[in-house]
N, C-alpha and C positions, 0 to 999 in steps of 0.2 A: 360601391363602398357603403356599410354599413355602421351605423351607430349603436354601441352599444348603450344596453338601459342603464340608467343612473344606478341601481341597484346594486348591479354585478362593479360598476366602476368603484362606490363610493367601498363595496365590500372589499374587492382588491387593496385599494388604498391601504384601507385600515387594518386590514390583514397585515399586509406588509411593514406598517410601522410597530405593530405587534410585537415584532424580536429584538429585543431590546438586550443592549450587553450584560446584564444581571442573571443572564440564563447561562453563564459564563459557565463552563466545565474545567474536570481534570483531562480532559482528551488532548490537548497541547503539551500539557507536562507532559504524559504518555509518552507523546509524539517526538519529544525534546530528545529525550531518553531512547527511545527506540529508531529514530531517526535523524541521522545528521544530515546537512545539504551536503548533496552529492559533491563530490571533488573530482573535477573532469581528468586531474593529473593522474586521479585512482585509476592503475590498472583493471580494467571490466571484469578482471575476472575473482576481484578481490571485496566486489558487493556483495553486503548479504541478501540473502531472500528468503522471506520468510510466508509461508503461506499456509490461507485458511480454506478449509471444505466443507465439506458434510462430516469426514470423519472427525473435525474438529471444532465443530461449533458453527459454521456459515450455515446459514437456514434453506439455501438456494443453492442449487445445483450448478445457477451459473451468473454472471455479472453482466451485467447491460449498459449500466453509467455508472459514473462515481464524481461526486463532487462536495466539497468541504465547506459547509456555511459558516458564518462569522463566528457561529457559540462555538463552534471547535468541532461538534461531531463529524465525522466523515457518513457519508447518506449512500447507498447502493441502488441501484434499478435493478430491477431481479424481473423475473417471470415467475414469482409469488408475492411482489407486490415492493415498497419499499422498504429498506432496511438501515437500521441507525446504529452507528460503531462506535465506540466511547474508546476504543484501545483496547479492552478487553472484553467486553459483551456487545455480542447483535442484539436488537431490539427488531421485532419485526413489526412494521405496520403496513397490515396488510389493504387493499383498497377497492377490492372484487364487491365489497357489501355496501362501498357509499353510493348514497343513490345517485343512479343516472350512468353510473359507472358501467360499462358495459364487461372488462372482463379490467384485472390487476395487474395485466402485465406492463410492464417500465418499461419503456424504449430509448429514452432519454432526459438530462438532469441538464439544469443550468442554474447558478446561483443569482438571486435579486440584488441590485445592485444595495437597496433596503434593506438585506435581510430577507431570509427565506428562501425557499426554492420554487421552481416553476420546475412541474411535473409531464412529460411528454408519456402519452401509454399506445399501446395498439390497439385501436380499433375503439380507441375508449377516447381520445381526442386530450385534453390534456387540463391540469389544475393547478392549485399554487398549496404549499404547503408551511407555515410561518413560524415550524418548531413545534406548536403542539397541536395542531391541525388542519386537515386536508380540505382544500374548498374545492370542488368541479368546477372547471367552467367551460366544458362544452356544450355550450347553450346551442340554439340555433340558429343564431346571430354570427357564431362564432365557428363556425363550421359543421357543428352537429355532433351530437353525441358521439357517432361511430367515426368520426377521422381518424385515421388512421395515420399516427403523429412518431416521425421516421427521428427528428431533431426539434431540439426546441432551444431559443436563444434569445437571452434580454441583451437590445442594441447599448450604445453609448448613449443614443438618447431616449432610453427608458421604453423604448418598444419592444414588444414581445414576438418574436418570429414561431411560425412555426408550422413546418415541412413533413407533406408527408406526401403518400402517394393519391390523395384525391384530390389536395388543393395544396397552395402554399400560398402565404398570407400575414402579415403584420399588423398588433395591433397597439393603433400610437399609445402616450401616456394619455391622453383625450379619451383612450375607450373606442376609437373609430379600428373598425374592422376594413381591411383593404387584399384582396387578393390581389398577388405576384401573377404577373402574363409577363411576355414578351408585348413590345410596344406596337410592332408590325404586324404580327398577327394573333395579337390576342388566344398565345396558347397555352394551357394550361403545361404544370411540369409533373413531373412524378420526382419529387425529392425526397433524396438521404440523408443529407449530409449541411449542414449551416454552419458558419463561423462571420468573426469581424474581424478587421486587418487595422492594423493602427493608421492606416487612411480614413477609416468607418466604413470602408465600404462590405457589403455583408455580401460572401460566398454563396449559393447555392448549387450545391451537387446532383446532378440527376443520373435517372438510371436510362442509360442509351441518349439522351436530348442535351449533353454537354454541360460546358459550364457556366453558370449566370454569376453576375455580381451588381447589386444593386449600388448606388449610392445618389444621394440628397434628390431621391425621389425617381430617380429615372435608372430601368436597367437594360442589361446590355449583355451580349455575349462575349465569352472569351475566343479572340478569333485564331482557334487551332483547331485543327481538324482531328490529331493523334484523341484528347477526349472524349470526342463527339461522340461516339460509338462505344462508351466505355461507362460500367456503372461506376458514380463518384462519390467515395463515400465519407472524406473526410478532408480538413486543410489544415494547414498551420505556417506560420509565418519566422522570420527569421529576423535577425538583430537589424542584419540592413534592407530587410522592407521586402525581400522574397519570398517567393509563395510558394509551395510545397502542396501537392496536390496526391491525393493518396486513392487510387482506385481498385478496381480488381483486377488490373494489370500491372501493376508496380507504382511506386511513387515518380513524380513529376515536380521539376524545379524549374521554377517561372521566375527572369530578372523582372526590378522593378519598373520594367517597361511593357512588362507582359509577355515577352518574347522567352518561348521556352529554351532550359539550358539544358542539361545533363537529365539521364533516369535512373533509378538505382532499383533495384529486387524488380530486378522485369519478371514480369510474370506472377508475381507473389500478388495476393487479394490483400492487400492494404486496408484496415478495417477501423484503425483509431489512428493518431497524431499527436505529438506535446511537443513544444517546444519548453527545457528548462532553464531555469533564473540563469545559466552560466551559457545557455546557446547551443547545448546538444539538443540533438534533434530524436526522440523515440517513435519508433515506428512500431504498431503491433498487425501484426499480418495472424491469416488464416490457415493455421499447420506449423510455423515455422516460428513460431515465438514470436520474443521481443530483440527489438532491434536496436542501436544507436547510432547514428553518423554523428561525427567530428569531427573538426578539419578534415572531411572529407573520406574518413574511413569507418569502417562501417564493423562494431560489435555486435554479438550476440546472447542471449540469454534464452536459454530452452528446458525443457522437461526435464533434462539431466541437471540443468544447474539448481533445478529447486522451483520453478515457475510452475503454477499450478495446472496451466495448461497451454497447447500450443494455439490455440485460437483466441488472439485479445480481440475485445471488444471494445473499451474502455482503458481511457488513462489520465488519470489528474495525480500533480504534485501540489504537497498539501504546503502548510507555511514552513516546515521547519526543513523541507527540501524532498520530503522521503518522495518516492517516485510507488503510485498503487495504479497494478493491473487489473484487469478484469478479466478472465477469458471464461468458456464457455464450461470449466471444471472446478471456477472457484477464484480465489482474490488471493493477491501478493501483494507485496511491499518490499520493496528495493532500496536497500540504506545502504552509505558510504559506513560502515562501522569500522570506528578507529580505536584498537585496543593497547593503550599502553604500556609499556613494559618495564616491568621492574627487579632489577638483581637481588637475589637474596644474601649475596655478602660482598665484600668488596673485596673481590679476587678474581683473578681471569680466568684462572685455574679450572675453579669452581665448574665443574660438567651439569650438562642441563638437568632440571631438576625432573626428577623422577616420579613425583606424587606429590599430590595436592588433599591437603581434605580440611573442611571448614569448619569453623569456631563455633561455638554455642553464642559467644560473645561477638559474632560479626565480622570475626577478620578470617584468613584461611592459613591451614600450616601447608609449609613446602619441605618436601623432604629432599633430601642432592647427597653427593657425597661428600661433605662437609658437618653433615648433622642436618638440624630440622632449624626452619624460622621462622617464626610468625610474624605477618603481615596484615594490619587493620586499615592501612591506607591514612593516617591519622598520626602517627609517631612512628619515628627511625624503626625497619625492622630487625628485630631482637633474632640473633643470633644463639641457639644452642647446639652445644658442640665436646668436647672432652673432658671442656672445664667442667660440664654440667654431669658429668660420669657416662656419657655415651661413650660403648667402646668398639663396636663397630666399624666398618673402614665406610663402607656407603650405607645408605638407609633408602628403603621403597617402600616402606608404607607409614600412615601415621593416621592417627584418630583420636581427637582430642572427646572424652566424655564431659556428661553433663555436668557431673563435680570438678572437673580443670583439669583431671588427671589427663596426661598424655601418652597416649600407648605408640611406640615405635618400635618398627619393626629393622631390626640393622642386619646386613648381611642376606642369608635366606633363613633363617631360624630364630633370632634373637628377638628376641618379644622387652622391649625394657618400658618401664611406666618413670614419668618426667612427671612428680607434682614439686611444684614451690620452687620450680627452675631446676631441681637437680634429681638426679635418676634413685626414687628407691625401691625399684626391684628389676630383677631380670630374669625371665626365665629362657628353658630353653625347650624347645619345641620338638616333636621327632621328625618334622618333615615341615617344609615351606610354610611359611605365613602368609596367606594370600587376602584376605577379608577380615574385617572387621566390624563391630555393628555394638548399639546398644540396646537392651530390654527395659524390664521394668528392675527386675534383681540386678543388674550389672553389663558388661561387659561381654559380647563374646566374639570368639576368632577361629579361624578354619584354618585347620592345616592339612593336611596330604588324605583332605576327604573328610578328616573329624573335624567334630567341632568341640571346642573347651570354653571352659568359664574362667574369665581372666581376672585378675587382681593386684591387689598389692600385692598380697602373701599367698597367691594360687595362681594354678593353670593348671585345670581339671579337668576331666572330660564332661561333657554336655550331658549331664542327664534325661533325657526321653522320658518322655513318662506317658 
């Protein structure tokens, strides 16, 4: 057991009290907006997913951790270093040039219960990061520069876990450095994988040496033999107190007696674990996506449904429910998106509406076969129709210009312009009206391959020039 120097303790401290809520961001509102909490009644296949890469801005080819600190930002582990998401821009900061750091690759992320993150890296041992700056502390006190740091975990009582393949070790809020053994014979682990269970007692996963879990100082093995012989690389727990065990052979469900129950994706390499605020259980495996059991049935989410890639890594739900991936091709986000619906007249009749196109002033028109309406989401939507001189039977297109005028298109030819509520002009086309657009001079529309210049008192051909 090792004591750490006053130094690096009193620096930690003060780091951590460093992130103070006044660092407060728009990353929640973001999040509000783009994320609702998932609704487990949602049919799975009715989430959206939305996802980031190289060809759209993610700085990293692939996700390694992901965890959201109090300011709001969402924070990546990458293998070019860490990265900061506000909802719309990555910030990268990278950590290959802080001194002592041996190479910037992220292995793993854990939030301070203070404020901040503790940083887990490969081969580079691990540091603490408080919002606006990275501290090392792979001292040599503390494992040494080169640990090679698989998880990293702040306990319920303010201890810092952290797991890798050359040692595994905790380091109290005291600053006191303790390597993890078995009690019997004193043997070191090669671990992947850490968690805490709402007992406190803390998981660790090894690769081939089973599973340990420590608690109020003394640890102990889990006595199943299916494990033993199995790389363990992730946990997560359940509403009544079962433990869920994710390896490279499939997932494994433990009552809270310890006593294993059922397996689920045998065979699948089991690679991350969440348990969400409402008790589904996400699984991300290697090849085959993301997973969900619920009451015991088991969805999926893959390459086809929009998921960036089929190897997750990584999985945290952030406050406002959304559910982010990490896999080895880039980041998602998994939102319950609920889109409500609004009639545009009060008629049953009324057939669905045929085109949409938006306001200058914020709202959108809808064309159907009743005429056109506008809708701002703000006051009753406004109805126009025969009274307004539309004389067409249906309408498919419509485009309101930057001066209010409203170009609609009724039938397949009929071009009519709506200012001041009622129709004054209408031309007539020699073939479909299919587009609409505006320039700097006006108006213009496409019909059967030409394009014309449109107006109150014209429909011309496009002059070229």
């Amino acid at each position: 057991m090792k004591r750490l120097d006053k130094t690096l303790r009193q620096g930690n401290h003060r780091t951590r009290r460093a992130v103070v809520s006044g660092v407060a961001v728009l990353f929640c509102l973001l999040l509000a907006v783009r994320g609702l909490a998932l609704d487990p009644a949602t049919p799975f296949s009715q989430y959206n997913v939305q996802t980031w890469t190289r060809h759209n801005g993610l700085p990293a080819n692939s996700i390694n951790a992901i965890a959201q600190t109090k300011d709001g930002y969402l924070w990546l582990g990458t293998p070019v270093g860490l990265l900061r998401f506000d909802g719309t821009a990555f910030k990268p900061l990278p950590l290959a040039g802080v001194p002592g750091v041996r190479n910037g690759i992220v292995s793993s992320l854990a939030n301070a219960r203070e404020g901040g993150l503790w940083v887990g890296m490969e081969n580079s041992a691990f540091g603490f990061h408080d919002g606006e700056a990275f501290s090392f502390l792979g001292k040599q006190e503390t494992g040494g520069r080169g640990f090679d740091v698989r998880s990293i975990l702040e306990s319920k009582d303010a201890a810092v876990w952290i797991a890798g393949n050359a040692d595994t070790a905790r380091i109290t809020r005291d600053g006191l450095y303790q390597a993890i053994s078995h009690a019997t014979d004193s043997q070191r682990f090669n671990t992947v994988g850490a968690f805490q269970d709402s007992q406190g007692r803390v998981w660790l996963g090894t690769a081939n040496q089973g599973v340990l879990y420590w608690q109020a100082g003394t640890i102990a093995k889990l006595p199943d033999p299916t494990v033993g012989s199995l790389v363990v690389h992730c946990f997560a727990e359940d509403a009544d107190g079962q433990i869920f065990i994710g390896t490279q052979s499939g997932l494994f469900r433990y009552a809270t007696n310890l006593e294993q129950q059922e397996s689920y994706l045998v065979g699948d390499d089991i690679r991350a674990l969440l348990t969400d605020r409402h008790g589904a259980l996400w699984i991300g495996t290697t090849g085959n996506g993301l997973f969900r059991l619920l009451n015991g049935e088991l969805s999926s989410i893959r390459n086809t449904d929009g998921l960036a890639g089929g190897a997750v890594r990584a999985l945290a739900q952030d406050r406002e429910g959304s559910i982010w991936v990490g896999t080895t091709e880039g980041l998602s986000q998994v939102t319950d998106v609920k889109f409500p619906t609004q009639p545009v007249v009060d008629d049953s009749h009324v057939r669905p509406v045929i085109a949409v196109g938006a306001s200058p002033r914020g709202g959108i028109w809808a064309a159907h076969n009743e005429g056109v309406t506008y809708i701002d989401g703000r006051t009753a939507p406004k109805l126009y129709s025969t009274e307004s001189g539309l004389s067409a039977a249906s309408f498919k297109r419509v485009f309101e210009a930057s001066n209010g005028d409203v170009y609609i298109v009724g039938g397949s030819s009929t071009l009519m312009v709506l200012s001041g509520g009622k129709v004054v002009a209408e031309h007539q086309a020699d073939n479909l009206v299919v587009g609409m657009a505006e320039d700097a001079p006006g108006v213009v529309v496409s019909g059967g391959g030409t394009l014309f210049r449109a107006g109150t008192g014209n429909l011309t051909p496009y002059p070229f020039q």
